[in-house]
C-alpha positions in Angstrom: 4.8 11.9 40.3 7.3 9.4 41.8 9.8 10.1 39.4 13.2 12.0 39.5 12.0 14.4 37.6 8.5 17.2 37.5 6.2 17.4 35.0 6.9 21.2 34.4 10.6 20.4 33.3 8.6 17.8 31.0 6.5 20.5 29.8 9.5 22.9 29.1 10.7 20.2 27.0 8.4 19.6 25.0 7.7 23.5 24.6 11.6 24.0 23.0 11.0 21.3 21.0 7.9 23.4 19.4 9.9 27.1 19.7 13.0 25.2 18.3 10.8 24.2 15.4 10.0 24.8 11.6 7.8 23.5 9.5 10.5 22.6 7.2 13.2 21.8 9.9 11.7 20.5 12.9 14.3 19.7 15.4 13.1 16.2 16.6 13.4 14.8 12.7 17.3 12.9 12.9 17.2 11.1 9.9 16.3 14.4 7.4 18.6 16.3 9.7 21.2 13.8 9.1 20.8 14.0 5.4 20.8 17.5 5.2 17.3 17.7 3.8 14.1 19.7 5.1 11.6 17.4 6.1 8.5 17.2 3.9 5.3 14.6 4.1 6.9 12.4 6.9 5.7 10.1 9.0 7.8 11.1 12.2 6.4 14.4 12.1 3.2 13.1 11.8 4.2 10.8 15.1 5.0 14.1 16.4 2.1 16.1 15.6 0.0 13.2 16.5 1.9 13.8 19.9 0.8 17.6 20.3 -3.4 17.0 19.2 -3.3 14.3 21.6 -1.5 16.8 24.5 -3.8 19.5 23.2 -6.8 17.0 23.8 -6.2 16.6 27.6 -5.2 20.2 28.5 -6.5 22.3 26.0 -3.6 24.4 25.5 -3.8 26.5 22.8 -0.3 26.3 21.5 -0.6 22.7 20.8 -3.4 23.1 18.5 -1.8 26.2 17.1 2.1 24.6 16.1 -0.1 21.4 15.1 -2.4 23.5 12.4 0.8 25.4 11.2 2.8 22.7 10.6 0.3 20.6 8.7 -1.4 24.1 6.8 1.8 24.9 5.8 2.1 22.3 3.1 -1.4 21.1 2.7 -3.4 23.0 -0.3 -6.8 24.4 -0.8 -7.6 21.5 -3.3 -6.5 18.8 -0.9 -2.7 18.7 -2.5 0.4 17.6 -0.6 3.8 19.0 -0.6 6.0 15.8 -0.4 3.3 13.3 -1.2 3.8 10.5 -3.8 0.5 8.1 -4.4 2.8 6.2 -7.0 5.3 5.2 -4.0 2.4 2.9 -2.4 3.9 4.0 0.7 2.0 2.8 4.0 4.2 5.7 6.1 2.8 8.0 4.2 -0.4 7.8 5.5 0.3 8.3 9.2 0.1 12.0 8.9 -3.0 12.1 7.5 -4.3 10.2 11.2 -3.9 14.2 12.3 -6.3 15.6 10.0 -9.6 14.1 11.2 -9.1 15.9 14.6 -7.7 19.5 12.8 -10.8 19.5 10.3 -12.9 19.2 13.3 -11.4 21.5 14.9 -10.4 24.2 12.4 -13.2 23.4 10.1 -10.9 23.8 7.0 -12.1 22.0 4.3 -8.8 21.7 2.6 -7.6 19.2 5.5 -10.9 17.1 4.6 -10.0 17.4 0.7 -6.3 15.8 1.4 -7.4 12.8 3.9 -9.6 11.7 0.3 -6.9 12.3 -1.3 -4.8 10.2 1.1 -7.3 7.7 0.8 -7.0 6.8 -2.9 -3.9 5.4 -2.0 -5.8 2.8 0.5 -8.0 2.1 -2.5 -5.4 1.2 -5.0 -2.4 -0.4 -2.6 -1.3 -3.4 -3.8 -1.8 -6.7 -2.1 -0.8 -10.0 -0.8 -2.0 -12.9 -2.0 -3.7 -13.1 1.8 -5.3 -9.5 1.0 -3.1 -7.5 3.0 -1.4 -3.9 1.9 2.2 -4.3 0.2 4.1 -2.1 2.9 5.7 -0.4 0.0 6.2 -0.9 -3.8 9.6 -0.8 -3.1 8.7 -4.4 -1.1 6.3 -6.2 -3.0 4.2 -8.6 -1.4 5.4 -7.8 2.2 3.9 -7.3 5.5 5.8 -5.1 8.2 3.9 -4.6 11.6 5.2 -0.8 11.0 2.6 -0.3 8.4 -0.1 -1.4 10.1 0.2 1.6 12.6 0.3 4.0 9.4 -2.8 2.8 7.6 -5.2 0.7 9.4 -6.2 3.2 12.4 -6.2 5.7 9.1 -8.4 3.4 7.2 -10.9 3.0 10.2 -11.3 6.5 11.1 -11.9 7.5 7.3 -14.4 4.7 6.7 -16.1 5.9 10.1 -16.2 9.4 9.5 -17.0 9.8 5.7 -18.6 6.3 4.7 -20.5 5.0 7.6 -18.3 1.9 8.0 -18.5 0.3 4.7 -15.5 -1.6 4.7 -14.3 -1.7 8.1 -14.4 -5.5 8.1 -11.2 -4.6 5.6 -9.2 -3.5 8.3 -10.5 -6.2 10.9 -9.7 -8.8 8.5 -6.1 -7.4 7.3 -5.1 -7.2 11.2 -6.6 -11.0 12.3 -4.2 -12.0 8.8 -1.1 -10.7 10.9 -2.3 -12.0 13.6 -2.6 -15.4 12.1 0.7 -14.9 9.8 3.1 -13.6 11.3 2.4 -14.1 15.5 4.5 -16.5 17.5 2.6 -19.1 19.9 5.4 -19.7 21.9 6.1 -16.4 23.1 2.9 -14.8 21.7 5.3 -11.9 19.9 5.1 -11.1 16.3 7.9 -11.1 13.7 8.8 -7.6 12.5 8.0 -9.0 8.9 6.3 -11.4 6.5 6.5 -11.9 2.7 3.9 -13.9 1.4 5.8 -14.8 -2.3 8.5 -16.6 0.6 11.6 -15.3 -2.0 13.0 -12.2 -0.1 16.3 -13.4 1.3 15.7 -12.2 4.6 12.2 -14.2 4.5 12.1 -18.0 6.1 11.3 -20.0 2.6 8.5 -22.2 4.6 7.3 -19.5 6.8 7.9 -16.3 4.9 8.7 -14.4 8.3 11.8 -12.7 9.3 13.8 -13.5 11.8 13.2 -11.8 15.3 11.4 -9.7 17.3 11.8 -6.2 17.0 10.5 -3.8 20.2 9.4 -0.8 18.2 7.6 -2.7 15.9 5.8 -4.8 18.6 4.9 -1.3 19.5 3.8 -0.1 16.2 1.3 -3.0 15.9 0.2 -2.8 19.9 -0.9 0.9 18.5 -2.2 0.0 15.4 -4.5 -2.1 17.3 -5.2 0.4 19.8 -6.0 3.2 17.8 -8.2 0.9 15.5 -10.4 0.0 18.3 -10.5 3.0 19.5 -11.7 4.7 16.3 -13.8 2.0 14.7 -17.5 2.7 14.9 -18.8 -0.3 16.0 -17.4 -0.7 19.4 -18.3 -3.9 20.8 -19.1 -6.2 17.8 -17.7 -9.6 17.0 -15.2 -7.8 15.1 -14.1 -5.3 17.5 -14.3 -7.7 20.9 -12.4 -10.3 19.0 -9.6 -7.4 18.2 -9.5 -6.2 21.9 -8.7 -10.2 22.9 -5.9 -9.9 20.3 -4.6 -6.4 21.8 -5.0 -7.7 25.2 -3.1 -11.2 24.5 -0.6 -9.0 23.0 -0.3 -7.2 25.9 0.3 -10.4 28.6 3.3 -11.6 25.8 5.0 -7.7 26.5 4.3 -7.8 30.4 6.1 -11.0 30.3 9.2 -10.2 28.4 9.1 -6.6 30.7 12.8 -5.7 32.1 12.0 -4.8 35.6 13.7 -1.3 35.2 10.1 -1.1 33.2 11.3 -0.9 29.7 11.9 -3.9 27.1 14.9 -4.7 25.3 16.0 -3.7 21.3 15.3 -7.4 20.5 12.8 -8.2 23.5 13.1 -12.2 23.3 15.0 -15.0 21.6 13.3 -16.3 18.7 14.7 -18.9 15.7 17.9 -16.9 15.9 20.2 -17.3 19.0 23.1 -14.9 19.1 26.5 -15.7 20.6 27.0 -14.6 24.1 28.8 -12.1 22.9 26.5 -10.8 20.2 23.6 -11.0 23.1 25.2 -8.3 25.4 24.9 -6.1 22.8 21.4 -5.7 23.7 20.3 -2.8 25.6 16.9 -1.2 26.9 15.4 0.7 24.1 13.0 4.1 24.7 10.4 4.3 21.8 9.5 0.8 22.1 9.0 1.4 25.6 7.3 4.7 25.0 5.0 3.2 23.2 4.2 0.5 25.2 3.9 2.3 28.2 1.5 4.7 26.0 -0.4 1.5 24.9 -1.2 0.0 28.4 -2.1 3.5 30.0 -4.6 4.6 27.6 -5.6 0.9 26.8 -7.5 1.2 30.3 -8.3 4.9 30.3 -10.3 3.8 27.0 -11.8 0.5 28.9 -10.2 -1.9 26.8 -7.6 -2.7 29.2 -8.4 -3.9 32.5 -6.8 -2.0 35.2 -4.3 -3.7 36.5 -2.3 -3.0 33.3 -1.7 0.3 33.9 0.5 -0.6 36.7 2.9 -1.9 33.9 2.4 1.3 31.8 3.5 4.0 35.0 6.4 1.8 35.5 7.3 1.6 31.8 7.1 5.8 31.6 9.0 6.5 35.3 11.8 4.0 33.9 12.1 6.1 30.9 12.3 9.2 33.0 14.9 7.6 35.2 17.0 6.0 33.0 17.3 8.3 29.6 15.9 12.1 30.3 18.7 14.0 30.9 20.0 16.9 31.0 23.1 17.7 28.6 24.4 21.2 27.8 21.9 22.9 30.2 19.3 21.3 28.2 17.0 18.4 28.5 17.5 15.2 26.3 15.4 12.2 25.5 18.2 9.2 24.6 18.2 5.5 24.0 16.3 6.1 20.7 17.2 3.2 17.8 16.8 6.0 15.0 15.9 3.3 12.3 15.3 -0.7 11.7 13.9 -2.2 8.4 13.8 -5.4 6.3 16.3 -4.5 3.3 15.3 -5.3 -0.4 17.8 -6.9 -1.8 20.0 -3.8 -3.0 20.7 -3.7 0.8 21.4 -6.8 2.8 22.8 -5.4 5.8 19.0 -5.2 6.6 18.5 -9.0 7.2 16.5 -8.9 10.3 19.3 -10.8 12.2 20.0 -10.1 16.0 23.2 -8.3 14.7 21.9 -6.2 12.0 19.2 -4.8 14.8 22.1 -3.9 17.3 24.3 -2.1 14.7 21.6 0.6 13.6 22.5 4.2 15.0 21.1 5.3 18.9 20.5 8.7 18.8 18.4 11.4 21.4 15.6 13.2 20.5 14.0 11.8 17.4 10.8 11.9 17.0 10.4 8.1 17.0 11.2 8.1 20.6 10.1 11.7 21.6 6.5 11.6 20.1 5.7 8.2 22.0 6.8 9.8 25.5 4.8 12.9 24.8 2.0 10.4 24.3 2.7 8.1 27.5 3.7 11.5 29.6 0.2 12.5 28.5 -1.7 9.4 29.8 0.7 9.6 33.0 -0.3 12.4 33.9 -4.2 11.8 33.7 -3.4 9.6 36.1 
């Protein structure tokens, strides 16, 4: 590796991580840490877990698969119950975990995991919609469209529809991904705004536009995944459908590698859109690691699946050695993952701190080892090192 650091001190960490670990208090879960609660049906432990199947994938270590069965057995039930799960939230985060279960039915064989992705599923039957056709990201935020949920439901969607209905409605989640794509995508910079809201009456919502108001890195990423993932999984690779999604992945792709700090990562707010901060406000801005994670895990396994060509994954390497470089340290005698922006969101309008503004993104917490940051460089370490 040209890095400053070996992949067996990247494999320790990663192992305390798992040995510092419960299934109700994982250690890499800040925000339920931070509140003093056990964690339940999350999605950052399912980012996490995700991390761990895809680690077991490549190397076939048993204790990847093992932490990843008894985390997710431990509050799944024989009838396909979930500890934590609420269908009447209509919350697109809640389905991300359920990603995980395709790959531990197969491998387990127990049926119970197959009983809770249908019921997972009735949620993706009975979301509410946009006017355009789109899932509500939450009822909480009615008509709206986050690129955070469609990382947590459309590669879910796809993978169910190809593995228990043959692909019935797969144009669904081809159709609800070219909407964002036409909605809520920039032409000047060919970045997307973190959110839209088709009713146009959300304060933080342009009243012509609907969209907020800048560019968010982690949710670029979200939605460079959600793409990713949904190519990967759909089942029929190389249609109209599915070649006209890989042109929108790989345009997506060009807009990051041009907006690319050349220490490899990207910035909290990656580019300047209707909002201009002061000078002062602008300096604020620092080099962020799960965006980067992700990205860097987007562009590596983007070619290793040939959808990529390969001279992205010169961008990717340099995104993970960055990462290593600049924010894996050692603190305390103990390796730590930092730069993470713990949490960013659109408020409702009980909480307008959450306006979207260039501000508002720079004053949310940065912490170390969440799982938002950790489970994306457990996924790009993993493609690094197939290279």
């Amino acid at each position: 590796m040209n890095t400053e650091i070996d992949t067996t001190v990247i494999e320790k960490y990663i192992d305390s991580l798992i040995t510092s670990s419960t299934a109700e208090i994982p250690v890499w879960n800040i925000e339920k840490a931070r509140a003093g609660k056990k964690s339940g049906w999350d999605y950052i432990d399912g980012c996490m877990i995700m991390a761990l199947l895809e680690i077991y994938a490549t190397s076939g270590e048993q204790k990847y698969l093992a932490f990843a069965d008894y985390y997710e057995d431990f509050r799944i039930h024989e009838d396909g119950s979930i500890d934590g799960y609420k269908l009447e939230e209509w919350n697109l985060d809640n389905l991300n975990g359920g990603k995980n279960l395709f790959a531990l039915y197969r491998l387990t064989k127990k049926e119970k995991y197959a009983r809770a992705l249908h019921t997972l599923f009735k949620q993706i039957e009975g979301q509410p919609r946009t006017s355009e056709g789109n899932f509500w990201h939450k009822k909480i935020y009615p008509n709206q469209v986050w690129l955070d949920g469609t990382y947590m439901a459309l590669p879910f969607y796809m993978e169910y529809e190809a593995t228990f209905t043959s692909g019935r409605n797969i144009s669904d989640v081809y159709q609800q991904l070219f909407n964002v794509y036409a909605l809520m995508r920039d032409e000047k910079t060919g970045l997307y705004y973190h959110g839209y809201d088709s009713s146009k009456s959300i304060f933080w919502a342009d009243k012509t536009t609907g969209l907020s108001r800048n560019f968010w890195l982690r949710s670029l990423g979200w939605y460079s995944m959600a793409l990713l993932d949904t190519l990967n999984v759909a089942p029929d690779r190389g249609s109209a459908s599915w070649t006209r999604l890989r042109q929108i992945f790989t345009s997506l792709a060009d807009s990051m590698l041009r907006v690319q700090d050349a220490s490899g990562l990207w910035y909290q707010v990656p580019a300047l859109a209707r909002e201009k901060p002061s000078e002062e406000s602008a300096r604020k801005n620092y080099l962020e690691t799960s965006g980067s994670a992700i990205m860097a895990y987007s562009l590596l396994k983007g070619v290793r699946t040939g959808i990529l060509d390969a001279h992205y994954q010169q961008a990717g390497k340099k995104a993970f050695e960055g990462i290593v470089r600049r924010y894996l340290s050692t603190e305390n005698s103990r390796l730590s993952l930092q730069g993470i922006c713990l949490v960013a969101g659109l408020g409702p309008d009980s909480n307008r701190r959450r306006d979207g503004s260039f501000d508002y993104y720079m004053s949310e917490p940065i912490v170390q080892d969440d799982a938002k940051g950790v489970s994306p460089f457990i996924l790009a370490y993993n493609e690094y090192k197939l290279l």
